[in-house]
VEXVEXPA-48135 format. One line per field, with one value per residue (C-alpha): x negated, y negated, z negated; residue in one letter. Coordinates in nm, 2 decimals, always signed. Example, Ala and Ser with C-alpha at 12.3 -4.5 7.8 and 13.67 -1.06 7.14 Angstrom:
! residues 2
x -1.23|-1.37 $
y +0.45|+0.11 $
z -0.78|-0.71 $
aa A|S $
//
This chain:
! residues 610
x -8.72|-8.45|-8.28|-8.23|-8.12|-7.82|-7.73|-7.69|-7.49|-7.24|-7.11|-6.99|-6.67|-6.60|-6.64|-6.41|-6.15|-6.23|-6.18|-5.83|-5.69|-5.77|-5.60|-5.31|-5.27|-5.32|-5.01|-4.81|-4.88|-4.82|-4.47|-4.44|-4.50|-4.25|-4.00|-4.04|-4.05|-3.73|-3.52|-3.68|-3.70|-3.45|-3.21|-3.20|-2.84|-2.69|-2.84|-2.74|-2.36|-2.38|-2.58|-2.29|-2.04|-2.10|-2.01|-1.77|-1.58|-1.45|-1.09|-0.91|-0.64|-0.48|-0.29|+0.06|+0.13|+0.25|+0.65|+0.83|+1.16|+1.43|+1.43|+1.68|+1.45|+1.64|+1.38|+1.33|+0.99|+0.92|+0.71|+0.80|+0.63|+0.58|+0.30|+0.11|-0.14|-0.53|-0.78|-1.13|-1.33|-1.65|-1.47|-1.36|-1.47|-1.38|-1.21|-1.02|-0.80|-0.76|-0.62|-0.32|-0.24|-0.24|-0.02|+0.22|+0.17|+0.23|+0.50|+0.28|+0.22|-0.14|-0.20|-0.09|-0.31|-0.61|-0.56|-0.51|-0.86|-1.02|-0.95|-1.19|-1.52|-1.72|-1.61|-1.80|-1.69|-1.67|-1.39|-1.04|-0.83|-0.43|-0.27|+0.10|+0.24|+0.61|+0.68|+0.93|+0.91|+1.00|+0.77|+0.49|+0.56|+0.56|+0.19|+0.09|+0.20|-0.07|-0.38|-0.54|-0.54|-0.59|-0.86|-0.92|-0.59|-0.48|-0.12|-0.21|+0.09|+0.08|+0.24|+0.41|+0.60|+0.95|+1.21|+1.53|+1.74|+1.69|+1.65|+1.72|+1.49|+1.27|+1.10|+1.02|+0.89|+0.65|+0.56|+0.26|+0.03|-0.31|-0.59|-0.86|-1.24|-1.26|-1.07|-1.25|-1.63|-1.52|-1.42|-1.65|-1.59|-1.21|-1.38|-1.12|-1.00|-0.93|-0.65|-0.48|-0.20|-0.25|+0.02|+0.06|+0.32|+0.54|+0.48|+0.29|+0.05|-0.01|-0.01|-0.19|-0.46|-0.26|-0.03|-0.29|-0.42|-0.78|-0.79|-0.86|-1.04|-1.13|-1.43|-1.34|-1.52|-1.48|-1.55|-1.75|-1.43|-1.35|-1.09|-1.04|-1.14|-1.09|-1.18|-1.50|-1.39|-1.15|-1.10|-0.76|-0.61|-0.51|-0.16|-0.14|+0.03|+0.44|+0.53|+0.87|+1.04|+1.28|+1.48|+1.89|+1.97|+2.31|+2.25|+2.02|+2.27|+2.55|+2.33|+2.25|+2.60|+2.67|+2.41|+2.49|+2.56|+2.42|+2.05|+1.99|+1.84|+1.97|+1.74|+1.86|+1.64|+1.69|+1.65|+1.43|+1.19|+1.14|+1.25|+1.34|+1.68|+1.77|+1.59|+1.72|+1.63|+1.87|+1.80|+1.61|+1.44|+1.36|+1.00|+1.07|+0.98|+0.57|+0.50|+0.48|+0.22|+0.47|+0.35|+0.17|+0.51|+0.75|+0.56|+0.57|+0.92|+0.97|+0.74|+0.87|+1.26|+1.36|+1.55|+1.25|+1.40|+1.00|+1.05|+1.10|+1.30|+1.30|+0.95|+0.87|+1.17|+1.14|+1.46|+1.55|+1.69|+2.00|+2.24|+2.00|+1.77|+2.01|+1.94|+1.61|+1.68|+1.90|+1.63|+1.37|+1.63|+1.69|+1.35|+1.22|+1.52|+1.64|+1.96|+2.16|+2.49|+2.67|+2.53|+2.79|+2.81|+3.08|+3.14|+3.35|+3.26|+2.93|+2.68|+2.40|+2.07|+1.76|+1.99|+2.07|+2.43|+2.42|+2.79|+2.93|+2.99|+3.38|+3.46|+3.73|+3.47|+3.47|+3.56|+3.35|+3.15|+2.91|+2.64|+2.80|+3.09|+2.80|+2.69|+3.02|+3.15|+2.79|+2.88|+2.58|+2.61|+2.52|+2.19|+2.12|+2.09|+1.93|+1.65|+1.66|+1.56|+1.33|+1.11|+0.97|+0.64|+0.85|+1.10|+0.79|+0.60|+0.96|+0.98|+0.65|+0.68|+0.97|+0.78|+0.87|+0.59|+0.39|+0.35|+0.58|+0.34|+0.56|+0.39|+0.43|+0.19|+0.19|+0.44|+0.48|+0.41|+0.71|+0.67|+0.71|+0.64|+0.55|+0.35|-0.02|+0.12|+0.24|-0.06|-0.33|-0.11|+0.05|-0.13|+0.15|+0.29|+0.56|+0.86|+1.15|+1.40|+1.29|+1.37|+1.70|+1.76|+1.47|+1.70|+2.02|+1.74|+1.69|+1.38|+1.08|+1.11|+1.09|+1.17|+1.20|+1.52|+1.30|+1.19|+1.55|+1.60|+1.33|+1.41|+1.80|+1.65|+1.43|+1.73|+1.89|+1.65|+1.63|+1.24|+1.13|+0.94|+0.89|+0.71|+0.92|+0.78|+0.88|+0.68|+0.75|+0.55|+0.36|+0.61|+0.52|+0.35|+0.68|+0.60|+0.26|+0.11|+0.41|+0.36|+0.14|+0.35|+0.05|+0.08|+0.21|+0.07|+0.24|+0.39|+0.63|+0.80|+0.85|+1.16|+1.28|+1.57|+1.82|+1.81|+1.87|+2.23|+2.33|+2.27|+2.40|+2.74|+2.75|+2.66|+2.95|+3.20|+3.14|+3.23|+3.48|+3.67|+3.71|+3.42|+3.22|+3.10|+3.49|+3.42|+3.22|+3.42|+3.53|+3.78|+3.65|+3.25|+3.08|+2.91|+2.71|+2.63|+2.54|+2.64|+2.43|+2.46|+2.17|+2.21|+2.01|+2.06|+2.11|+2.47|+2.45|+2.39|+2.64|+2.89|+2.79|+2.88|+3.17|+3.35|+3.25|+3.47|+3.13|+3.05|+2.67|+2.73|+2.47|+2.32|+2.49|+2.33|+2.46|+2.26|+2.36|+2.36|+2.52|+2.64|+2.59|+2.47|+2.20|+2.16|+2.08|+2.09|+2.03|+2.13|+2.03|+2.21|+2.07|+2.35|+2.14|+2.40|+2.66|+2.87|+2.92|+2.79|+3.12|+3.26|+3.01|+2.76|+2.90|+3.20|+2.87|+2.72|+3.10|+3.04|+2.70|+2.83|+3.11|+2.84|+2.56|+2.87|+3.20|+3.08|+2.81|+2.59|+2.20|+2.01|+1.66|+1.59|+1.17 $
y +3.30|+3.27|+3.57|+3.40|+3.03|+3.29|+3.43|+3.05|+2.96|+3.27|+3.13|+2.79|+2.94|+3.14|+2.84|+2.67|+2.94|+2.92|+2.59|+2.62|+2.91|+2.71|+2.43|+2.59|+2.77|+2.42|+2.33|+2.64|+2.63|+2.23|+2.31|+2.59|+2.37|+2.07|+2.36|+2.43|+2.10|+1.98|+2.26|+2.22|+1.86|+1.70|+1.97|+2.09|+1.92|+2.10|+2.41|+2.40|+2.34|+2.61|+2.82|+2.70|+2.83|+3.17|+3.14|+2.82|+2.63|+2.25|+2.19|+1.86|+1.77|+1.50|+1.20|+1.09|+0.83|+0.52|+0.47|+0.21|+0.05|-0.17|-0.54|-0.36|-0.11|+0.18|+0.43|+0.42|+0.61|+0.93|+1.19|+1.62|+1.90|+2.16|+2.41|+2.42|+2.69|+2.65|+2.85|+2.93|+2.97|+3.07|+3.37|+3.47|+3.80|+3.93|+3.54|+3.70|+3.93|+3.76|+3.48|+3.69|+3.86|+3.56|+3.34|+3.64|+3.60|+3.24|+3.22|+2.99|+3.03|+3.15|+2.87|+2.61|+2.79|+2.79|+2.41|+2.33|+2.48|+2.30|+2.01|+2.10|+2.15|+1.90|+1.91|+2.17|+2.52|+2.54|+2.31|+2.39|+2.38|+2.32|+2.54|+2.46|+2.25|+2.18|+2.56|+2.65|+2.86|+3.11|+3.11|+3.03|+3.34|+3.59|+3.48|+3.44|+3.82|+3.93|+3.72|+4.05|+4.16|+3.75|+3.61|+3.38|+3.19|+2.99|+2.88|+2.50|+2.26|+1.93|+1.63|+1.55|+1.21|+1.22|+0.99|+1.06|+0.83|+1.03|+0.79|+0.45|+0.18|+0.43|+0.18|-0.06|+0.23|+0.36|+0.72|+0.96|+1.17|+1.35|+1.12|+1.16|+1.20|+0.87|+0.73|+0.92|+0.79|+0.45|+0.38|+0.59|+0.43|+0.53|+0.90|+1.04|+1.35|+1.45|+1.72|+1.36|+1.20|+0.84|+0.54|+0.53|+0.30|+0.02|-0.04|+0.31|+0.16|-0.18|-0.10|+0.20|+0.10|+0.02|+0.31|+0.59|+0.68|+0.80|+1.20|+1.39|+1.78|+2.08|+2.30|+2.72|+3.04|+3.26|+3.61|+3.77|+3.76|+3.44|+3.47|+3.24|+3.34|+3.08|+2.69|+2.49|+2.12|+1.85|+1.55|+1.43|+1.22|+0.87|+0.79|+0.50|+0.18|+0.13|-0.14|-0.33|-0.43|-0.71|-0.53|-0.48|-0.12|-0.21|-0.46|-0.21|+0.08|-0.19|-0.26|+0.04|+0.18|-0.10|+0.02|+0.36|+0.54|+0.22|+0.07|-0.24|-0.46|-0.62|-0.86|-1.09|-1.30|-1.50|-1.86|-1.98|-1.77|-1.55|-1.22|-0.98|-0.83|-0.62|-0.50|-0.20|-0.09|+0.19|+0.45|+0.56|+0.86|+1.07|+0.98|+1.34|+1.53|+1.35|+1.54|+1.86|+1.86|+1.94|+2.07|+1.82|+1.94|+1.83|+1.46|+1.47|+1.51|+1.27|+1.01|+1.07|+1.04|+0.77|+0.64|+0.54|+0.58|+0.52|+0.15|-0.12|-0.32|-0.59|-0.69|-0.53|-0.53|-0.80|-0.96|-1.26|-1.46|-1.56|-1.87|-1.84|-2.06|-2.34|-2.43|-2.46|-2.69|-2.89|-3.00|-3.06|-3.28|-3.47|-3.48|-3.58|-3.85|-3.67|-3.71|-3.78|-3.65|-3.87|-3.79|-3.64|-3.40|-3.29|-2.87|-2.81|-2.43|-2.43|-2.72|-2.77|-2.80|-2.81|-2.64|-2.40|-2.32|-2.21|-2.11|-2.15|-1.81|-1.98|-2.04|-2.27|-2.53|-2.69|-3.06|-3.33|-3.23|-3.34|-3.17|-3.06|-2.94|-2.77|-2.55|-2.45|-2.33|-2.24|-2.46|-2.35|-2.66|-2.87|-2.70|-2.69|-3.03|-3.05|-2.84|-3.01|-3.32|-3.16|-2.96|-2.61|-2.78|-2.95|-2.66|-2.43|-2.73|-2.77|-2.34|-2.32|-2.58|-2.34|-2.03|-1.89|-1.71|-1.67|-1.40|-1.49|-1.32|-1.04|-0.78|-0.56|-0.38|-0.41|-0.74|-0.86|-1.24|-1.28|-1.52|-1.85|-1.91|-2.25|-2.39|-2.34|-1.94|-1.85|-2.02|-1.79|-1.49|-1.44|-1.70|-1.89|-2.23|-2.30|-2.38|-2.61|-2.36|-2.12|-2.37|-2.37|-1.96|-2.08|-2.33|-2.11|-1.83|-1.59|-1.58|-1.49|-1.56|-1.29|-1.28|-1.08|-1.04|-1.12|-1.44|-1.54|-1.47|-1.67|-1.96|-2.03|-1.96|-2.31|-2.50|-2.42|-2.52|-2.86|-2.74|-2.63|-2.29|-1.96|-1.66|-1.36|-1.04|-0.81|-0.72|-0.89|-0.76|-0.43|-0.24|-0.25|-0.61|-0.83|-1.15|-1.06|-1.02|-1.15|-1.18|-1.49|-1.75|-1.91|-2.27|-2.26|-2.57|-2.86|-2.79|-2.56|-2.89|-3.03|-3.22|-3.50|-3.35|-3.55|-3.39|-3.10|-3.20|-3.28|-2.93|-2.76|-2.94|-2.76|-2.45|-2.48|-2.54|-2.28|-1.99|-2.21|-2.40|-2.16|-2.14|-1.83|-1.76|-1.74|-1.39|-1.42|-1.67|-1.60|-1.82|-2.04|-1.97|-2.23|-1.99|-2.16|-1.96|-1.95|-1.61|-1.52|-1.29|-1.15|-1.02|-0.73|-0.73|-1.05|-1.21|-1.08|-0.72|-0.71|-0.88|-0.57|-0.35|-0.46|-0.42|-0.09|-0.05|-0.01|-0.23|-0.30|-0.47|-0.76|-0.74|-0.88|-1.20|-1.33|-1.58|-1.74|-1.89|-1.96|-2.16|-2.54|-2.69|-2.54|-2.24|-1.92|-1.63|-1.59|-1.30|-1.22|-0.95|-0.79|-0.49|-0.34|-0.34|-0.46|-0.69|-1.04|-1.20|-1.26|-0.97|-0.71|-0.87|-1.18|-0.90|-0.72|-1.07|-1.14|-0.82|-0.86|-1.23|-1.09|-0.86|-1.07|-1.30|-1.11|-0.76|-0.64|-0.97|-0.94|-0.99|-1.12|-0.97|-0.97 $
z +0.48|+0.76|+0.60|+0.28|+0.50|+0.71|+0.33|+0.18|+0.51|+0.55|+0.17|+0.29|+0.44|+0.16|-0.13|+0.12|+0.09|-0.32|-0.31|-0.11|-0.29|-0.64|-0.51|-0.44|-0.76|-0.93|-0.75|-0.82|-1.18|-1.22|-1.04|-1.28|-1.53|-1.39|-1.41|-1.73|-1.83|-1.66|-1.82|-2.23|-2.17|-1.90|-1.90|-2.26|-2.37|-2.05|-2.15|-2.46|-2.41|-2.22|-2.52|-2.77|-2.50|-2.53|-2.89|-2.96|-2.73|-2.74|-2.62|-2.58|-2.73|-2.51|-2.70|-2.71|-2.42|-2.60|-2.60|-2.38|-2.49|-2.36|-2.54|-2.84|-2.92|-2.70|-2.55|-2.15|-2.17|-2.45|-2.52|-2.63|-2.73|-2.44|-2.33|-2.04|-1.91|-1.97|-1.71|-1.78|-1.50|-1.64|-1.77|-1.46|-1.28|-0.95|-0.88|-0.55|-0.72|-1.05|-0.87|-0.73|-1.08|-1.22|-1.01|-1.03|-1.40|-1.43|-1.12|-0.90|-0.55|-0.50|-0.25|-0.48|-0.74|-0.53|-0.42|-0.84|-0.86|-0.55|-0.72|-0.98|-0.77|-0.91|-1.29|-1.50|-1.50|-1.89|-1.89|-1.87|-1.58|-1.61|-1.35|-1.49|-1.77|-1.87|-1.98|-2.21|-2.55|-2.36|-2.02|-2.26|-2.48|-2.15|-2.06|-2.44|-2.48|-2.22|-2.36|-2.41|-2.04|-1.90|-2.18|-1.89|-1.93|-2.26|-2.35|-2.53|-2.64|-2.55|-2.60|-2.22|-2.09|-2.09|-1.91|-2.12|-1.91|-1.55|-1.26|-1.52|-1.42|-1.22|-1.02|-1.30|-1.51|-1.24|-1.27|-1.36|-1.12|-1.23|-1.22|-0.98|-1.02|-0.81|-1.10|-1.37|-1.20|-1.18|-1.58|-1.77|-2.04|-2.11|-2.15|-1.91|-1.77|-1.45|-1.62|-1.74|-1.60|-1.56|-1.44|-1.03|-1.02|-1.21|-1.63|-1.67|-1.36|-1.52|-1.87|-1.85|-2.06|-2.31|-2.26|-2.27|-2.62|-2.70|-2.64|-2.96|-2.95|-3.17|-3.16|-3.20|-3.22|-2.94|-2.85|-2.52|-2.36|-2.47|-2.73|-3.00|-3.30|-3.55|-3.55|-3.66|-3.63|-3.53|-3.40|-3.39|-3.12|-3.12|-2.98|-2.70|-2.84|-2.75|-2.60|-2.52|-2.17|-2.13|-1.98|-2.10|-2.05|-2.06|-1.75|-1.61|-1.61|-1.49|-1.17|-1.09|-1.12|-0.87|-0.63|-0.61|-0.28|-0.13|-0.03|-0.21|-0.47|-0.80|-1.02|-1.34|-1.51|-1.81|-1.66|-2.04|-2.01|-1.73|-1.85|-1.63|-1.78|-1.49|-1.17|-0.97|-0.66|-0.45|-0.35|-0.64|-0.75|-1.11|-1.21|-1.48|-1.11|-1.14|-1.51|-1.39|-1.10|-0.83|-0.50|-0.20|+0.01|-0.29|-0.25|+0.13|+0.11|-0.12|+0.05|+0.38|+0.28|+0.58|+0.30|+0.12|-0.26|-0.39|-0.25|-0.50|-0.27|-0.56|-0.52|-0.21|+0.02|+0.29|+0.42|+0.59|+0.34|+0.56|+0.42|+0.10|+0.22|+0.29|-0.05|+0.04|+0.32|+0.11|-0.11|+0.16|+0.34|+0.04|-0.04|+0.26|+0.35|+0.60|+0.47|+0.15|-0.02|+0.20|+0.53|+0.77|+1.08|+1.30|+1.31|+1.58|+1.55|+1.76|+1.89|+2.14|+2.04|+2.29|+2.60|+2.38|+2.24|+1.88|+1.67|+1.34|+1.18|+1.15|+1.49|+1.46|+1.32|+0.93|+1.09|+0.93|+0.64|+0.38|+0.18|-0.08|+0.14|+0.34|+0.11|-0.03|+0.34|+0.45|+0.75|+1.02|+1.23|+0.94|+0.87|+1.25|+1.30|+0.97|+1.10|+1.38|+1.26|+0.95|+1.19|+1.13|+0.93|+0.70|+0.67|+0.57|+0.33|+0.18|+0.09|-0.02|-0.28|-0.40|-0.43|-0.13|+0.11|-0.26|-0.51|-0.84|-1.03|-1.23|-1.40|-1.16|-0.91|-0.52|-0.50|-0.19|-0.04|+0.21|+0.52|+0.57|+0.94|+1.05|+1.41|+1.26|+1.15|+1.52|+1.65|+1.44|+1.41|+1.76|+1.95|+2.07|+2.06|+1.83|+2.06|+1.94|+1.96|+1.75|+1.45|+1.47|+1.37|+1.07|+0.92|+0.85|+0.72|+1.01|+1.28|+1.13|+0.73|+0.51|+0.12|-0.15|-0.40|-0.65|-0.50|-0.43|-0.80|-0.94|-0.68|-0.79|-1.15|-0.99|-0.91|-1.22|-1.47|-1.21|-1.13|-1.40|-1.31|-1.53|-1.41|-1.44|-1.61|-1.82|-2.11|-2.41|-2.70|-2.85|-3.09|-3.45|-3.43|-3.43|-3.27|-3.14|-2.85|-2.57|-2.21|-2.18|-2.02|-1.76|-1.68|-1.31|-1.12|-1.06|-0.71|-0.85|-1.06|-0.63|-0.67|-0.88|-1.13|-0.94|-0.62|-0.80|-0.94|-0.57|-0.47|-0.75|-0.72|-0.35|-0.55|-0.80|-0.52|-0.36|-0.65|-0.78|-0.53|-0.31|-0.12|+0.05|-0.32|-0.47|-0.54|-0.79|-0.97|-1.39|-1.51|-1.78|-1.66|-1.46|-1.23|-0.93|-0.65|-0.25|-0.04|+0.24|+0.54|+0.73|+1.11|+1.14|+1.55|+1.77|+1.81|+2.18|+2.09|+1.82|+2.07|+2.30|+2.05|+1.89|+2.25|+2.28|+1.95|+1.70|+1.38|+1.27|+0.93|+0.82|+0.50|+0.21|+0.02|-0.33|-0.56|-0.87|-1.25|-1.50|-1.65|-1.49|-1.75|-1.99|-1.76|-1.95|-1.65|-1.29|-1.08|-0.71|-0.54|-0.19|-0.03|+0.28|+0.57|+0.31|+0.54|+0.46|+0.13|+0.01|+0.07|-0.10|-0.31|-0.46|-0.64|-0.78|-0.92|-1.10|-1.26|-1.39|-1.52|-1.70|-1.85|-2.00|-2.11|-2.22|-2.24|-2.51|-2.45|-2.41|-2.77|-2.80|-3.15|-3.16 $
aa X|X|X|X|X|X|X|X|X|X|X|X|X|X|X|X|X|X|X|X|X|X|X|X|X|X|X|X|X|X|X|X|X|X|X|X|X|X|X|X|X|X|X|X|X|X|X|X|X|X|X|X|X|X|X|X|X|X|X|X|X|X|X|X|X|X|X|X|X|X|X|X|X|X|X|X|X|X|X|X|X|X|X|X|X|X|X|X|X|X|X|X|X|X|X|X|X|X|X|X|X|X|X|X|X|X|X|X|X|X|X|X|X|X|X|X|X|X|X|X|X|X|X|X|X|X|X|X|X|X|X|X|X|X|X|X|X|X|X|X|X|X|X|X|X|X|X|X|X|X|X|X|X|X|X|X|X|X|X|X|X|X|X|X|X|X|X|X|X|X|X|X|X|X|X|X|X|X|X|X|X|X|X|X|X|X|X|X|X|X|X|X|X|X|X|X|X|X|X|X|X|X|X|X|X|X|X|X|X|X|X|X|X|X|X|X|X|X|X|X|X|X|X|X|X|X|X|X|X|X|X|X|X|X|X|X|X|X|X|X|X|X|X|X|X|X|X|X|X|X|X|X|X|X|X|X|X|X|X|X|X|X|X|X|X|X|X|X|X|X|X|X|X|X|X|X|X|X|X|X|X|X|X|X|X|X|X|X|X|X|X|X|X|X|X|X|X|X|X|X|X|X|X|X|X|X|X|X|X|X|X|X|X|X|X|X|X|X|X|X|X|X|X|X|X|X|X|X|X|X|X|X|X|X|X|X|X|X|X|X|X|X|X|X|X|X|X|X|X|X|X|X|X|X|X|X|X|X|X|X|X|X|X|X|X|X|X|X|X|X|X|X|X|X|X|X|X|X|X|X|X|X|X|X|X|X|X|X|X|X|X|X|X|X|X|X|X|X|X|X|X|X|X|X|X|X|X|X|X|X|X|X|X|X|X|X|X|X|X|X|X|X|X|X|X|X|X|X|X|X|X|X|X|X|X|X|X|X|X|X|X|X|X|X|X|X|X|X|X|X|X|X|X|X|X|X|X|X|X|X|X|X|X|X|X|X|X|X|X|X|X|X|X|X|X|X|X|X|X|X|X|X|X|X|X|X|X|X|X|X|X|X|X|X|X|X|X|X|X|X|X|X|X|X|X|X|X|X|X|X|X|X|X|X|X|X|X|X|X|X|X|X|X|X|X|X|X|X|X|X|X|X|X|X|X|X|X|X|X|X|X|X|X|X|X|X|X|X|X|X|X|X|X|X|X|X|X|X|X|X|X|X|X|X|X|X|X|X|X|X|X|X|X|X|X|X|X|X|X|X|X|X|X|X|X|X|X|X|X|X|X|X|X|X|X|X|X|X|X|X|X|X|X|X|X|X|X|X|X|X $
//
C-alpha cells in the first residue's frame, strides 16, 4: 500500500517534465511553421523575383528628359545617345579583387568605385548599379570586348542630357545630380530610381516633373553567369514633355558676353508680361560637368570656388541697392506729401543732419535743385533731408509697397527676400533702438537694405508700367501644344498697384533726364530712343576707410548700379544691370544697359511667336 502511494508520487516530476518538454516543442514547431508561412505567404513575390533572376532579368530603360528651348524654338537643353556601364552585384564573387580589375577596366579610381557602390546599400542587389556613364563608341567597345571575362558588368546606351550651348544660361537652366533614396522614399509614386538623375537647381529643379519622362524596361534570358541571352518583353519608355523659356538667346548670349571676366548680374524683362528675356549671372559654370557623376572632390571644388560661380546672383545676390532706391523714396515722398515736384533744397556739396556731417558724392554741390533735377544728378543732399523728414518707418512702408524686402515670385527655386530694415526689425532682430542717424545712409540706399537685381528689375518694370505689377517667370508654354498651358499670370494683391499713376509721371521725367540730358545715366543714352534710367553706386567699405586708403595710393571700386526702360511711353522692356566692384554706375553698367537697348531694338529684335 505505501509502496504503490511512493510509485504514484515519484511520477509527478516526471509528467511535469512531459508537460514542459511538449510545450516547448509546440512552440518550436508553431515557429517552424510561422517560418514557413512568412516565406510561401508574406515573402513569396520576393522570392520569386529572385527565382526568375536566375533565369531572366529586367533592365530599365530610362526615358528621354524632355527638351528646353529659348522663346524661338532654339535648343538650350538636349538629349544624345551615349553608353554607360551597368554592374551586377549579385553576380559578383570574390567582391575585393573584382573591384580592382574592374576599375582598371573601366578607368575609375577604386575608391570612387567603392563609394558608387556604397551608395547602393539599401537598394536590392539584383538591380543594376551605374559605375560610369558618358562613354564613347570607343571606351564602350574596350569593356564590351571583355564581357566574357566581366559578365558582372554590362555596357547599356542611354539617352543622356546635353547642354549644347556650354555655360549659356547655366544658372537659369539649373543642373542634374543622381537622385537620392531620400528622394526616391518620399514620391513613390514617380516609380523612381536612385541610378536617375533628377533637377538640383534652376528649370530642371522646378520643372522636373514635367521634365522627367516615365522609364520604360525589357525582360531577357540570361545564363548562370549572367549573360544575355536573348529578350522576353518590352516596355518602351515615355519621353518627358519639352517645354519653352522666355528667354532670347540672343539677349542671353549679349549679357553674358558683357559679364565676362567680371562678377555680376544682368536681368531684362519684358515690362507686358513678365518674361524674363535675359538673366545672367557671372561667374558662371558648365552644368555638361553634373551628367557624368563626377567625383565628391570635383563638387567641393566647385562649391568652394571663393568666387562662388554656382550663385545666381540674379535672384539670390544681396546688394545694397545704392542711388536705386531714390526712386523709391521719390514716390513715398510724393505719396506721403512730403514733398512735391516743386519742393526745393540747397546742395552745397554736404549737409548736417542730427550732429552728423553727411557729403554729396559731387563735392562742389548741385546748387538748388528740384525733384526731377534730383534724380537726374542723383543729388545726395536732396534725399537726406527727404529721409529726414520721411522717417525710417515710412521709408520701409513706402519699399514694401514696391516689392522690395518680398519674394517676386519667379519660377525659380531658392529666391531670396532682401531687407527692408525699419525700427520694429532692429528692435526684434538685434535688440536695439532705432537711432535717427542711421536713416540718413537708408535714404540714399546703403545701411542695412539688401535687394536683389531681380527685384530692382521688376521694380523700374513698376514705375514704368505707372504700378501696374507682373510677376516675372520664365516658362511660357509646353512645346507641341501652341498656346496652351502658359505660365499662369496670379492676380498679385492690390498693394503692388500703391501709387496713383500720376506720381509716377513725375518720377519718370527725373528718370528720362537723367539718360538724356546729361545726367549720371548719359551713358546709356541712343539717339532717337526714349530710355529712362537711374545709375547707382554702392560703397562696399565706409567713406572713412576708403579715404584711408585712397592716400595710401589704393582704389576699392563700389559696385556698379544701372536701371532702366524703354521707351517712356508704352514701355515694352526693362533692364537692371549689377557690376560687383564695377566703379561708378555711370561708368560701368549704364554702357552695358545702352548695349542691351540697342539689342532688343536695332539689332535682331526679340519675337514672341507662340
Amino acid at each position: 500500500m505505501f509502496e504503490e502511494e511512493r510509485i504514484y508520487e515519484d511520477l509527478v516530476p516526471a509528467l511535469r517534465k512531459c508537460r514542459t518538454v511538449f510545450i516547448i516543442f509546440l512552440v518550436l514547431v508553431f515557429l517552424m511553421i510561422s517560418y514557413y508561412w512568412k516565406i510561401q505567404i508574406l515573402g513569396c513575390g520576393k522570392y520569386w523575383r529572385m527565382a526568375e533572376n536566375n533565369r531572366t532579368r529586367m533592365r530599365p530603360v530610362s526615358a528621354p528628359r524632355g527638351l528646353i528651348t529659348d522663346r524661338n524654338g532654339l535648343i538650350l537643353a538636349d538629349n544624345r545617345a551615349t553608353f554607360k556601364i551597368l554592374l551586377f552585384r549579385e553576380n559578383m564573387k570574390d567582391m575585393e579583387n573584382r573591384l580592382k580589375a574592374i576599375s582598371h577596366l573601366v578607368k575609375l579610381d577604386e575608391s570612387e568605385l567603392r563609394s558608387r557602390l556604397e551608395r547602393y546599400k539599401g537598394v536590392p542587389v539584383y538591380e543594376s548599379v551605374v559605375i560610369k556613364d558618358g562613354l564613347s563608341l570607343a571606351e564602350a567597345a574596350l569593356v564590351e570586348s571583355r564581357r566574357l571575362e566581366f559578365p558582372e558588368l554590362l555596357v547599356d546606351g542611354e539617352s543622356q542630357r546635353y547642354y549644347p550651348r556650354g555655360v549659356l544660361a547655366a544658372h537659369v537652366l539649373g543642373y542634374l545630380q543622381e537622385r537620392t533614396l531620400e528622394e526616391i522614399k518620399s514620391d513613390p509614386e514617380r516609380k523612381l530610381k536612385i541610378a536617375d538623375l533628377g533637377g538640383k537647381s534652376g528649370i530642371e529643379s522646378i520643372y522636373d516633373g514635367m521634365l522627367t519622362g516615365q522609364a520604360g524596361f525589357f525582360v531577357e534570358v540570361v545564363d548562370s553567369l549572367g549573360r544575355s541571352r536573348g529578350e522576353l518583353a518590352r516596355t518602351a519608355p515615355v519621353p518627358g514633355r519639352e517645354i519653352r523659356l522666355s528667354l532670347d538667346v540672343r539677349l542671353q548670349e549679349l549679357a553674358e558676353k558683357l559679364l565676362l571676366g567680371r562678377e555680376g548680374a544682368v536681368v531684362v524683362l519684358d515690362n507686358n508680361n513678365g518674361e524674363v528675356l535675359a538673366m545672367a549671372s557671372s561667374p558662371t559654370f558648365d552644368p555638361n560637368k553634373f551628367i557624368t557623376r563626377f567625383t565628391p572632390g570635383e563638387w567641393e571644388a566647385l562649391a568652394s570656388d571663393p568666387a562662388s560661380p554656382m550663385e545666381n546672383r540674379a535672384e539670390r545676390g544681396l546688394y545694397a541697392p545704392g542711388s536705386i532706391f531714390k526712386l523709391v523714396m521719390a514716390l513715398g515722398g510724393l505719396s506721403g506729401g512730403y514733398i512735391d515736384e516743386r519742393t526745393g533744397v540747397y546742395c552745397s556739396g554736404s549737409t548736417e543732419i542730427y550732429g552728423v556731417r553727411f557729403g554729396c558724392w559731387f563735392k562742389p554741390g548741385h546748387g538748388l535743385v528740384r525733384l526731377a533735377d534730383a534724380i537726374k544728378n542723383s543729388c545726395n543732399i536732396y534725399f537726406y533731408e527727404l529721409g529726414r523728414r520721411m522717417g525710417i518707418d515710412n521709408i520701409a512702408v513706402a519699399a514694401r509697397r514696391l516689392g522690395l524686402g518680398s519674394l517676386t515670385g519667379i519660377d525659380l527655386p531658392g529666391e531670396k527676400n532682401g531687407l527692408v530694415p525699419d525700427s520694429e526689425w532692429k528692435r526684434n532682430v538685434l535688440k536695439e533702438p532705432w537711432y535717427l542717424g542711421e536713416t540718413i545712409p537708408v535714404s540714399i540706399g546703403q545701411g542695412q537694405l539688401q535687394v536683389t537685381p531681380l527685384q530692382l528689375a521688376s521694380l523700374v518694370g513698376n514705375i514704368a508700367n505707372r504700378g501696374r505689377q507682373v510677376r516675372p517667370h520664365l516658362f511660357l508654354e509646353e512645346t507641341g501644344i501652341p498656346g496652351q498651358g502658359r505660365f499662369p499670370q496670379a492676380k498679385l494683391p492690390d498693394v503692388y498697384q500703391p501709387f496713383q499713376p500720376g506720381l509716377y509721371e513725375k518720377v519718370i521725367d527725373g528718370m528720362w533726364r537723367s539718360v538724356n540730358e546729361d545726367g549720371t545715366g548719359r551713358e546709356a543714352k541712343i539717339a532717337g530712343l526714349d530710355i529712362c534710367g537711374k545709375t547707382g553706386s554702392t560703397q562696399v567699405l565706409s567713406r572713412e576707410s576708403l579715404e584711408k586708403l585712397a592716400k595710401l595710393g589704393k582704389e576699392v571700386k563700389t559696385h556698379s548700379w544701372f536701371c532702366g526702360f524703354a521707351p517712356r511711353n508704352n514701355p515694352r522692356v526693362a533692364v537692371a544691370v549689377l557690376v560687383e566692384r564695377g566703379g561708378g554706375g555711370s561708368v560701368t553698367a549704364a554702357p552695358m544697359a545702352r548695349q542691351l537697348f540697342d539689342m532688343y531694338f536695332n539689332g535682331d529684335e526679340v519675337r514672341d511667336d507662340h
